[in-house]
FIZA-287910 format. One record per residue (C-alpha): x, y, z. Coordinates in steps of 0.001 Angstrom, whole numbers, always signed. Layout:
BEGIN
R, x, y, z
R, X, Y, Z
...
This chain:
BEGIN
R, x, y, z
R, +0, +0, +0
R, +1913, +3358, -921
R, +1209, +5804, +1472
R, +1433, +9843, +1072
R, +4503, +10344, +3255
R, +3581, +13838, +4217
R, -24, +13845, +5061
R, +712, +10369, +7514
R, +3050, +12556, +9355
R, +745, +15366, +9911
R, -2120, +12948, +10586
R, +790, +11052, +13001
R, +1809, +14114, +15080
R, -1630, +14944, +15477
R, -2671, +11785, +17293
R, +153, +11794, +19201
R, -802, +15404, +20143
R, -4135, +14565, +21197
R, -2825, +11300, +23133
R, -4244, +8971, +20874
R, -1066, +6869, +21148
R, -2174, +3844, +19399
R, -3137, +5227, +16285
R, +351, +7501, +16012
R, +2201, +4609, +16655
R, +288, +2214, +13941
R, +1034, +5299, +11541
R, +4069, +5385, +12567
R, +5191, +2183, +11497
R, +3189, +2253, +8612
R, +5709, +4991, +7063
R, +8659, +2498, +8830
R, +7091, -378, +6957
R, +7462, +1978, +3299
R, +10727, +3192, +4280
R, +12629, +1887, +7538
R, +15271, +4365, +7133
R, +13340, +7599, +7955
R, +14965, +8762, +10782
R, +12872, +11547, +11327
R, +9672, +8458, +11619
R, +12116, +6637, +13623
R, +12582, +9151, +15966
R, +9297, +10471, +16252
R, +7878, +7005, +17268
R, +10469, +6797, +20078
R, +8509, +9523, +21959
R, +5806, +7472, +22223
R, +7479, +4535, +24018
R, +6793, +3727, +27775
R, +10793, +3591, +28994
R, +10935, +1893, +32097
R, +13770, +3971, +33705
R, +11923, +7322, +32825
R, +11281, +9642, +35293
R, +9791, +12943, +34620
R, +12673, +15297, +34815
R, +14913, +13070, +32084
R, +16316, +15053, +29487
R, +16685, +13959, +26124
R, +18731, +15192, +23803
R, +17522, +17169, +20390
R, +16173, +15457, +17274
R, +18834, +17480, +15511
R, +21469, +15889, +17365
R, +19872, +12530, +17107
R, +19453, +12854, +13180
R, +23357, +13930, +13330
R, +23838, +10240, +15025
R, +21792, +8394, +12517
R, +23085, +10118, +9667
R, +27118, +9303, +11137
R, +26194, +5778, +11552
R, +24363, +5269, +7939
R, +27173, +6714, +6365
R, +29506, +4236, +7389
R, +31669, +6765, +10044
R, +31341, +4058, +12663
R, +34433, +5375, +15096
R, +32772, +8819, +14950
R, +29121, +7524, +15746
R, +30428, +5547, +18412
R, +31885, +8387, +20557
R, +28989, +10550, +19775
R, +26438, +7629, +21363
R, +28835, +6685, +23982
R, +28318, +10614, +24731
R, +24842, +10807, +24321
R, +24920, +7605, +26363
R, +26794, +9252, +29332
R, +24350, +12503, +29287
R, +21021, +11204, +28624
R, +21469, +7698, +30434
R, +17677, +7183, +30128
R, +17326, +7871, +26585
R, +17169, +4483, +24454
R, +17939, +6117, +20868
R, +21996, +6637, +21764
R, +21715, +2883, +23592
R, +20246, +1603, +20367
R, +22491, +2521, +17944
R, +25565, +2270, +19924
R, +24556, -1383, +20108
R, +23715, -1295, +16169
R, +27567, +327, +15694
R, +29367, -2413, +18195
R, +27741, -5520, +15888
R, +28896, -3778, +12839
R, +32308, -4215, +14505
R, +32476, -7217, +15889
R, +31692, -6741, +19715
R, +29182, -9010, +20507
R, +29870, -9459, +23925
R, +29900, -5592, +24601
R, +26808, -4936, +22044
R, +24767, -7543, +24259
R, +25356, -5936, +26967
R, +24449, -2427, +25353
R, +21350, -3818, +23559
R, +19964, -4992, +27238
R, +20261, -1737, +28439
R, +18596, -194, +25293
R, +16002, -2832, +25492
R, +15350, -2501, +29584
R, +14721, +1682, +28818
R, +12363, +1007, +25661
R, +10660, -2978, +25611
R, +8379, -1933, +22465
R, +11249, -1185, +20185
R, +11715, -3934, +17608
R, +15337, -2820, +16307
R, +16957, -2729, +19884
R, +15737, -6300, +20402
R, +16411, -7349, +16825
R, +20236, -6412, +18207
R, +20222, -7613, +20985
R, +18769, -11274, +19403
R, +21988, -10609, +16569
R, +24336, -9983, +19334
R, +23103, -13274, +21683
R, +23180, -15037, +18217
R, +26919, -14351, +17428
R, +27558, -15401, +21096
R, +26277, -18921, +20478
R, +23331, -17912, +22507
R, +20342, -19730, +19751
R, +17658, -19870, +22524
R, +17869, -16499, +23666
R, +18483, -15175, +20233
R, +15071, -17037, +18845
R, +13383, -15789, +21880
R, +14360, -12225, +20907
R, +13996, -12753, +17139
R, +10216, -14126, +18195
R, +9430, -10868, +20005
R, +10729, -8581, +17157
R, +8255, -10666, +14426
R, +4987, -10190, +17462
R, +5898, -6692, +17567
R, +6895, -5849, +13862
R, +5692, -8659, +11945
R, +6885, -7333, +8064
R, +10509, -6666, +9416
R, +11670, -8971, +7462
R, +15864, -9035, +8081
R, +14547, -10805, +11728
R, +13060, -13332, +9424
R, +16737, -14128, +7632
R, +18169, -14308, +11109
R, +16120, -16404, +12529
R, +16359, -18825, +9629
R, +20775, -18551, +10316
R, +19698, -19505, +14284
R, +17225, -22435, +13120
R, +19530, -24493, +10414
R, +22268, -23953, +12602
R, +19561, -25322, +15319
R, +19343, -28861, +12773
R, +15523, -27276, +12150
R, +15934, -26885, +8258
R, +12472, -27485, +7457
R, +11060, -24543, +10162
R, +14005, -22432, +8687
R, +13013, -23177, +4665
R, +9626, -21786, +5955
R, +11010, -19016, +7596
R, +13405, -18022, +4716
R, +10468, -17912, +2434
R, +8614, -15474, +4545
R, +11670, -13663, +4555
R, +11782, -13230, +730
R, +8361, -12591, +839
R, +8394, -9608, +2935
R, +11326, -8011, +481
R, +11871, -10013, -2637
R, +14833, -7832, -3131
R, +17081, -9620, -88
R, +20045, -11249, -1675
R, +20836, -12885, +1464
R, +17351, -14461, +2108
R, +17525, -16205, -1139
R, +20888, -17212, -783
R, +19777, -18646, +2920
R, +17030, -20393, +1600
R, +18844, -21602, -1457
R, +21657, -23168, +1079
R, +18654, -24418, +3331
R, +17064, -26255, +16
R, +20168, -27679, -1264
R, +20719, -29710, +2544
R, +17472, -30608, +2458
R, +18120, -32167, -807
R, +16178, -29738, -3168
R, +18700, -29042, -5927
R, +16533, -27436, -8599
R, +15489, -24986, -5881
R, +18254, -24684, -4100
R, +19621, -23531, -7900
R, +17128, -21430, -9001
R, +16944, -19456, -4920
R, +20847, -18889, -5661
R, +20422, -17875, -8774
R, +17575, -15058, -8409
R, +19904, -13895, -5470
R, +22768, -13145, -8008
R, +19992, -11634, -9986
R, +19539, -9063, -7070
R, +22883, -8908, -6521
R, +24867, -10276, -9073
R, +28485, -9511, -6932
R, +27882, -11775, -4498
R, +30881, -14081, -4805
R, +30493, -16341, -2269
R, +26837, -16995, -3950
R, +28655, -17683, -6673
R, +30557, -20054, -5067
R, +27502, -22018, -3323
R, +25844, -22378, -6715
R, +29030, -23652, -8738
R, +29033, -26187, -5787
R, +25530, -26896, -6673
R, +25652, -27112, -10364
R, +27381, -29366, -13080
R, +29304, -27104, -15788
R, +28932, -28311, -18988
R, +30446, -25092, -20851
R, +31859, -21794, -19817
R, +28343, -20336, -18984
R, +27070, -17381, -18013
R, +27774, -17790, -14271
R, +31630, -19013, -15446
R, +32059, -16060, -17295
R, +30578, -13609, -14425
R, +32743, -15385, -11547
R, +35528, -14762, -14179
R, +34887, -10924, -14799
R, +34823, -10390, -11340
R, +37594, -12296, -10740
R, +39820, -10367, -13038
R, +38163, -7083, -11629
R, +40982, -4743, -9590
R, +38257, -4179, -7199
R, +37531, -7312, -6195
R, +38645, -7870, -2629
R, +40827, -10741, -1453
R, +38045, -12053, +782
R, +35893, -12106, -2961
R, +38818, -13383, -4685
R, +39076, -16973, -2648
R, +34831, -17431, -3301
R, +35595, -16830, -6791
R, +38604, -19197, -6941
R, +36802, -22018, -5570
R, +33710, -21155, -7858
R, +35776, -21122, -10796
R, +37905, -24418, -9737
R, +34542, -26217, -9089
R, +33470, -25240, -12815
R, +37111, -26151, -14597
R, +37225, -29363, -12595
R, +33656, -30418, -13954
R, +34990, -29199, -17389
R, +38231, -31164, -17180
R, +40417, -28518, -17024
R, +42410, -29748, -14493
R, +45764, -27428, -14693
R, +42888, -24428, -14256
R, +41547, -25963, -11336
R, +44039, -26742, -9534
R, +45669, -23418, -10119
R, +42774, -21895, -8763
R, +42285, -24010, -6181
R, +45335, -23141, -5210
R, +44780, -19421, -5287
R, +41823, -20277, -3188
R, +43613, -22085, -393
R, +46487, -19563, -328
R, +43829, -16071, +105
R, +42131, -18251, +3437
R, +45139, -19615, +4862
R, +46533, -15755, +4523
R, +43510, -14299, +5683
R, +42972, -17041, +9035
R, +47052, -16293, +9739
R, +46596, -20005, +9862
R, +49773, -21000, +12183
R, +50488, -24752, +12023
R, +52078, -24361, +15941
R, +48540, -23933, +17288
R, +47365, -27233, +16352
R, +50900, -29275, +17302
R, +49808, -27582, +20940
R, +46544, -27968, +21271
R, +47315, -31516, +20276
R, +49537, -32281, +22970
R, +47645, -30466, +25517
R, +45136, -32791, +24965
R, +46979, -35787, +25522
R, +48481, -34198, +28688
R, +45022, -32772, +30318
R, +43676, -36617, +29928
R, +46087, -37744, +32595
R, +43237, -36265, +35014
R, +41202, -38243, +33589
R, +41586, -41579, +35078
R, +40510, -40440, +38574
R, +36816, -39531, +37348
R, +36400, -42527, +35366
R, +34271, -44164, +37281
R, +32180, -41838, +38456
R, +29455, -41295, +35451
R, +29025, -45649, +35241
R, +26377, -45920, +37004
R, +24421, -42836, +35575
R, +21301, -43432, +33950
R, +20512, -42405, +30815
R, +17646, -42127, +28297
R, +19015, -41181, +25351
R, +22186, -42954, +23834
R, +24428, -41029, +21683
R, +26566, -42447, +18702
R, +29756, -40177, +18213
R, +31004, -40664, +14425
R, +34274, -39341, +14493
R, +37512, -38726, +11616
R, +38829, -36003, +9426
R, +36340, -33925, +7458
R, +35820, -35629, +4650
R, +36407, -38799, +5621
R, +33101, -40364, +4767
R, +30889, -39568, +8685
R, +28376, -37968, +6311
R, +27646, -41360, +4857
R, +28150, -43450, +8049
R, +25720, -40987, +9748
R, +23347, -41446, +6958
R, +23265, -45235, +6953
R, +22935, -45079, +10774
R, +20063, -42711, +10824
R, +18125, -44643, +8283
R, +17422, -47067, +11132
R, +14099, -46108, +12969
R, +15465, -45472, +16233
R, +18213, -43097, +15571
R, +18227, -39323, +15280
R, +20867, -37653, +12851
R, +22286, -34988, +14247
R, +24561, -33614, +12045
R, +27719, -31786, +13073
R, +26631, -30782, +16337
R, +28941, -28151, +18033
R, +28159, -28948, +21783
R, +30936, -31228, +22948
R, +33763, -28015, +21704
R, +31607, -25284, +23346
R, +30616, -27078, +26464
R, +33877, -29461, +26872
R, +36906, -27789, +25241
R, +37901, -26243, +28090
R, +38248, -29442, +30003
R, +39762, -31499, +27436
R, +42680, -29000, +26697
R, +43153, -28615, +30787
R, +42073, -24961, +30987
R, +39042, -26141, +33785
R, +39606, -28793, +36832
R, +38434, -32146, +35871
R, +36654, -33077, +38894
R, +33412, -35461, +39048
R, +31165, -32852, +39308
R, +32722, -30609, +36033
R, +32425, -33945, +34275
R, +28949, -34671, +35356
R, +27961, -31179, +34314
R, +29042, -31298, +31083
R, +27259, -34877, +30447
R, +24107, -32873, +31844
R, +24219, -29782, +29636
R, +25212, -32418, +26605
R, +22346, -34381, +27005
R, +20054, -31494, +27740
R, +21257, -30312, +24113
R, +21033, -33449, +22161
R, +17542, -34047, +23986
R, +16107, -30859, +21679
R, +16220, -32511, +18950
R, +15515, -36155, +19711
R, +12096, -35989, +18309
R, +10663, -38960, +19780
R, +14242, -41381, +19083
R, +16013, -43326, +21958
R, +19994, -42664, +19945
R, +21851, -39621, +18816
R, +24276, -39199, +16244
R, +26598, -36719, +16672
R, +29366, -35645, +14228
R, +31275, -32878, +14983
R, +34053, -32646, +13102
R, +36119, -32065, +15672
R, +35022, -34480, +18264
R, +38130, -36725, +17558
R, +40001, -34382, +19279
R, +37482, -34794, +22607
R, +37395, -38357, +22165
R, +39130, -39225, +26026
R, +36465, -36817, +27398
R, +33502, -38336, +25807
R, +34560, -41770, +26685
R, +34693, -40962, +30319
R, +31734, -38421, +30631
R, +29289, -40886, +28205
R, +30291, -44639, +29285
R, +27256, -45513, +27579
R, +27840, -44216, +24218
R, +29207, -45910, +20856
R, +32194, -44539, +19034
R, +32743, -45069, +14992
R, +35938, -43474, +13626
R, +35243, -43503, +9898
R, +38553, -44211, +8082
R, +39636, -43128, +4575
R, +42404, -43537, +2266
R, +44684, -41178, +3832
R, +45338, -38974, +318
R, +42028, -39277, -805
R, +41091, -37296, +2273
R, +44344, -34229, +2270
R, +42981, -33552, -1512
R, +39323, -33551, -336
R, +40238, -31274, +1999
R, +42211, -29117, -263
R, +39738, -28483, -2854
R, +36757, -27724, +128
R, +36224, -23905, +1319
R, +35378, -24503, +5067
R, +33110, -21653, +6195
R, +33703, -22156, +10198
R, +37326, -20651, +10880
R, +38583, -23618, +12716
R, +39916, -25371, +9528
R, +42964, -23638, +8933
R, +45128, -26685, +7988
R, +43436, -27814, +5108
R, +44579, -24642, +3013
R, +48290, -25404, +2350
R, +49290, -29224, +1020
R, +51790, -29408, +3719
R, +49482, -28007, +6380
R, +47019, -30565, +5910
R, +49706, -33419, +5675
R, +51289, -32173, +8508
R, +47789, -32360, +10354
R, +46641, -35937, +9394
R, +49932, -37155, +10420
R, +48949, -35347, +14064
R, +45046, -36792, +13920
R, +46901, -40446, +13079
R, +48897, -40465, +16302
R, +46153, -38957, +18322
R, +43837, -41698, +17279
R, +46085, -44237, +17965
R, +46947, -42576, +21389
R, +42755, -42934, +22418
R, +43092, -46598, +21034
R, +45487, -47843, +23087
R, +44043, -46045, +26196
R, +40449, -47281, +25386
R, +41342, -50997, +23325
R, +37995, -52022, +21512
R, +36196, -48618, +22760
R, +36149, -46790, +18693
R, +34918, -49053, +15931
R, +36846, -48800, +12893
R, +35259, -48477, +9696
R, +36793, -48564, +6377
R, +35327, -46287, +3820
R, +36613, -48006, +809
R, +35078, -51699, +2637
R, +31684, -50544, +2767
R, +31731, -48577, -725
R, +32734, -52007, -1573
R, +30968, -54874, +322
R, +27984, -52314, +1130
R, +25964, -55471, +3061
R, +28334, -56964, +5167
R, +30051, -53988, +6231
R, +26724, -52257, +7466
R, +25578, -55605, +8923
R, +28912, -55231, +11051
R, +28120, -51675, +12090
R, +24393, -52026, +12856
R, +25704, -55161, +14980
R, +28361, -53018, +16981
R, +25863, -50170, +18051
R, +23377, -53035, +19696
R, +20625, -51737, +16881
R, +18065, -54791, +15870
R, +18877, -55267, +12045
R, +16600, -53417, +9406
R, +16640, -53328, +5564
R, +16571, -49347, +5030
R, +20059, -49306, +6155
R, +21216, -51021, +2925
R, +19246, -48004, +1299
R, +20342, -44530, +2598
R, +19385, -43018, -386
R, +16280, -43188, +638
R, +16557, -40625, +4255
R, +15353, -37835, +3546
R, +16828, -36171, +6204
R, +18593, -33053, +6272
R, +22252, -32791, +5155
R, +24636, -29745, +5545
R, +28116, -30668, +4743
R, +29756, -30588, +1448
R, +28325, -34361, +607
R, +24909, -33099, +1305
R, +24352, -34034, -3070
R, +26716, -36888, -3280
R, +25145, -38664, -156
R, +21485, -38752, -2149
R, +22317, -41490, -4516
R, +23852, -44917, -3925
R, +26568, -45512, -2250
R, +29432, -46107, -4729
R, +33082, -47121, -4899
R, +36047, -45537, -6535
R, +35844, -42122, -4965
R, +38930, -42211, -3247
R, +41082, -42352, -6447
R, +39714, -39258, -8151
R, +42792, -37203, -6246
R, +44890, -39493, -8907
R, +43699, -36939, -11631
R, +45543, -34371, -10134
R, +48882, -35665, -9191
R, +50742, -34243, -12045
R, +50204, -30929, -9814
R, +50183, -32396, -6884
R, +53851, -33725, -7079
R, +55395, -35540, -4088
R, +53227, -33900, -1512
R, +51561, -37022, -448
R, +54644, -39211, -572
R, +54649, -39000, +3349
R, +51219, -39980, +3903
């Protein structure tokens, strides 16, 4: 509905005038809902606000000075806006505007802990204003916060239900929550309240493609490049999506912009991978692996990727699990109504299609790459808490309490984190109960899977460099042998080649070691349907099949003798 902007702000001021409070503040967000940039609107509607902390001899500072803070922060001058709402802040303490936007300027920046605590405040002094708890729901979110965030995100959508970037973040919060289906859903409503948002339609076209919707998740990336047709790591996501049969439009876009001088470095690594995707599916293997290369090299140089840290953390680990031993016994007796299944190995390896054999029985739950045992057990697994009995009975409680929210009615658990093998003396001690794969892989296969893969999460920094990530299997081989000699016949071993191979009798063996009755629809994991995020999330939909762990052999005229130690 287009609105006369002019005559709604007359007709605005006037209710508000005559304390008809409702109906200024329903016109009021009628001219947000045209054009939620009108400061002026934005501003105006804040007067009408019950602040909780208002008393009635607050001051508040001039609309001309708050338009002057707006306008700083919209043009981008982030340092200055800051000290002019940290001021504001300090003179008109009960004022939410300065709070607001100071919280707004601190996410921009990458101060989530600090813009939390800001949005609170700006929240506490005005609970009817959608954007301070849209910020404060971003800020919990980048925290790792996901129930408080979708609490927040909730309240924006009650009390502004067309805002639609709360939509897109709450979508982020539930995939990363394992709810793909709720966030498709949500995604769509997010494109529907403003077609024109690249990143909804890139969200949903991610969502689609882990759900197994190709031709949609396709044709969402696409109409986002549409919108947008810069987005490079879009690009990327659909040349990951896609099989190139020529040097296509897309191709010869991510190839413009590749060559562009003002393409940033950050752009330049999507594009390389986009374009190394498309050569390799067009057999121009020198190109891709010269661009892959390129790829590797701008991440690695942009994570200062330090091989050091992961030679420590290693042997802190084995060191810390000394401690161990005293608290062994301590969690035997614990009951326990859920069962989880910890597939462990490098990325790559093949968990994806372990965990999707598994979960085609009818009494297990795939969880995906859950991120619970790092957040909640890092700390004592590298040494940095006590390990007592009680820190290791709290973490099996907060574990569990996680794993329990998306059990949906099934007794066992998967959980893949692709880091878990690193936690593996931890969860044997803290989850006595639990079953332990360690999916193994042809050791080369798995470096040049690794290689060619742009890993969004930062904590991948080895598999950018050849050396780096031969350096780091040769660390994950002696750490997995360390947890097998402390814990003989704990991890089952199994072979991805064997069971791309001898499909039967190498599931019969697995299904036999988790204490699961037998049942057909493990032979057919192309069947689950279920949701799929990692990069095998297309391969993982057809049968399983052997001779994918000699495909690396098409590039070892460029590879060279970088393997030879492996």
């Amino acid at each position: 509905m287009e609105i006369n902007r002019q005559e709604t702000l007359r007709l605005a001021i006037a209710a508000q005038e005559s304390g008809k409070l409702q109906e200024a503040e329903h016109l009021y967000d009628l001219m947000l809902t045209a054009n939620p940039n009108d400061v002026e609107v934005k501003i105006r509607r804040h007067s009408l606000l019950s602040y909780s902390h208002k008393t009635a001899g607050d001051a508040a500072p001039s609309n001309e000075v708050l338009e002057q803070l707006y306008h700083q922060y919209n043009a981008g001058s982030l340092k200055r806006a800051q000290r002019m709402a940290r001021s504001l802040c300090k003179n008109f303490p009960n004022h939410p505007i300065a709070w607001k936007v100071l919280s707004a300027i601190l996410l921009r920046r990458g101060d989530s802990l600090q813009a939390a605590e800001v949005s609170r405040k700006a929240v506490d002094l005005a609970p009817k204003d959608f954007e301070a708890l849209h910020n404060l729901g971003a800020a919990l979110a980048a925290l790792g916060h996901l129930d408080e965030a979708e609490a927040c995100y909730r309240a924006v959508m009650e009390l502004q239900p067309s805002f639609s970037p709360t939509y897109n973040n709450l979508g982020i919060i539930l995939k990363a929550s394992g709810r793909f289906n709720e966030a498709k859903e949500i995604y769509r409503q997010a494109v529907a309240l403003d077609p024109t948002c690249a990143a909804a339609r890139s969200n949903l076209g991610n969502t689609l493609a882990a759900l197994g919707d190709v031709s949609g998740a396709r044709a969402s990336l696409e109409h986002a490049l549409k919108i947008k047709p810069d987005l490079a790591e879009v690009h990327r996501y659909l040349a990951s999506v896609k099989k190139f049969h020529e040097k296509d439009k897309q191709y010869v876009a991510m190839y413009e912009q590749y060559q562009s001088l003002e393409t940033s470095p950050d752009q330049r690594c999507h594009l390389s991978f986009g374009l190394a995707k498309a050569s390799e599916d067009l057999g121009l293997l020198e190109e891709a692996f010269s661009y892959y290369s390129e790829g590797n090299s701008l991440r690695k140089e942009h994570l200062q990727y330090d091989s050091s840290q992961d030679r420590d953390l290693f042997a802190s680990l084995k060191a810390s699990h000394l401690g161990f031993s005293k608290v062994l016994h301590s969690v035997a007796d614990e009951s326990f109504s859920i069962m989880p299944i910890f597939i462990v190995g490098m990325p790559r390896s093949g968990s994806s299609l372990a965990e999707h054999i598994i979960s085609s029985h009818s009494q297990v739950r795939g969880g995906g790459e859950l991120t619970h045992v790092e957040k909640l057990g890092k700390p004592l697994a590298t040494g940095e808490v006590e390990v007592t009995p009680d820190s290791i009975m709290e973490f099996r409680r907060k574990y569990l309490e996680e794993i329990a929210k998306i059990a949906e009615g099934k007794t066992v658990i998967i959980d893949k984190g692709s880091q878990n093998y690193l936690y593996l003396g931890l969860l044997h001690t803290a989850f006595p109960e639990a079953r332990f794969v360690h999916v193994k892989r042809n050791a080369s296969a798995v470096c040049w899977a690794n290689f060619k893969q742009y890993f969004p999460a930062n904590g991948f920094g080895y598999c950018y460099a050849l050396d780096d990530v031969v350096a780091y299997h040769g660390l994950y081989e002696d750490l997995m042998s360390y947890w097998n000699e402390l814990f003989p016949n704990a991890v089952y071993e199994l072979d991805y080649e064997a069971i791309t191979v001898d499909q039967e009798a190498e599931t019969k063996k697995l299904i036999r070691h988790l204490g699961l009755q037998w049942e057909e629809s493990c032979l057919r994991p192309e069947d689950n349907d279920r949701p799929v995020a990692t990069a095998s999330n297309l391969q993982i939909r057809g049968p399983v099949y052997a001779g994918s762990s000699a495909n690396w052999r098409s590039f070892a005229p460029y590879i060279g003798d970088a393997f030879a130690s492996l």
